[in-house]
C-alpha positions in Angstrom: -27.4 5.2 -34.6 -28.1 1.9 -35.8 -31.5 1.6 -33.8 -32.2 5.3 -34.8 -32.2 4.4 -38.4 -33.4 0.9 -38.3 -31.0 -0.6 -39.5 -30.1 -3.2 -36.5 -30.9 -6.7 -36.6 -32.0 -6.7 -32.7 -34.4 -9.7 -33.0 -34.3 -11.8 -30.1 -34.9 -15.0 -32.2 -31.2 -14.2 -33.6 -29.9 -15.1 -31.1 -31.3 -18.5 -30.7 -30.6 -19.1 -34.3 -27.4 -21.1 -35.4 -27.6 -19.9 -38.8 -28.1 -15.9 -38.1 -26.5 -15.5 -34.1 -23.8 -14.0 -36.2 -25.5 -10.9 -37.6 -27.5 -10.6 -34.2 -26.8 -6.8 -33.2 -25.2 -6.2 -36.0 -26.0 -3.6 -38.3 -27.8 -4.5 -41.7 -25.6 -3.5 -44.9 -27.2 0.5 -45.4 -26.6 3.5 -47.6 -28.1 7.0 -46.3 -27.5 10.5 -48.2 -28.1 13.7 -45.7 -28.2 17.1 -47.4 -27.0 19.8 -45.9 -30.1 20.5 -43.6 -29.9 17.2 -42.1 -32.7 15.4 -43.9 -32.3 11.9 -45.4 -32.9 12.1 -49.1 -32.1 8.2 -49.8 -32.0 5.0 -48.2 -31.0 1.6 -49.3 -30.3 -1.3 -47.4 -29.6 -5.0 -48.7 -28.6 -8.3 -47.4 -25.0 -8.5 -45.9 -23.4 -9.7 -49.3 -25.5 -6.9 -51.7 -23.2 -4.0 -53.0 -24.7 -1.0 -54.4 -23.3 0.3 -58.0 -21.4 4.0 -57.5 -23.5 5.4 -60.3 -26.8 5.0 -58.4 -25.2 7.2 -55.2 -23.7 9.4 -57.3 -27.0 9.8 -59.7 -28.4 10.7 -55.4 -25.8 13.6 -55.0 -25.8 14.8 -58.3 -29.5 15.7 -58.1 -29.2 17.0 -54.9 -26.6 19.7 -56.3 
């Protein structure tokens, strides 16, 4: 799922990389909100420390309703 979304960091430099070996094939920190027909309606992804405020996802869902 991770490579379906694009959310993997899968770059071969990681690896040889001291400083980021240890988010090599791991996934990036990502928010996704499917409706009900299986379409993405919002994406956010931010660096492995970022944290997304609850009133921006549920301002996503609310206009979805």
């Amino acid at each position: 799922m991770t490579r379906a979304y694009g959310v993997l960091n899968d770059d071969p430099a990681m690896a040889q990389d001291v400083k980021r070996i240890g988010t090599y094939l791991r996934a990036k920190r990502s928010w996704f909100v499917v409706d009900k027909q299986g379409v993405i309606r919002y994406v956010r992804v931010t660096d492995p420390r970022g944290i997304l405020p609850n009133d921006e996802i549920l301002e996503v869902l609310a206009k979805l309703k």
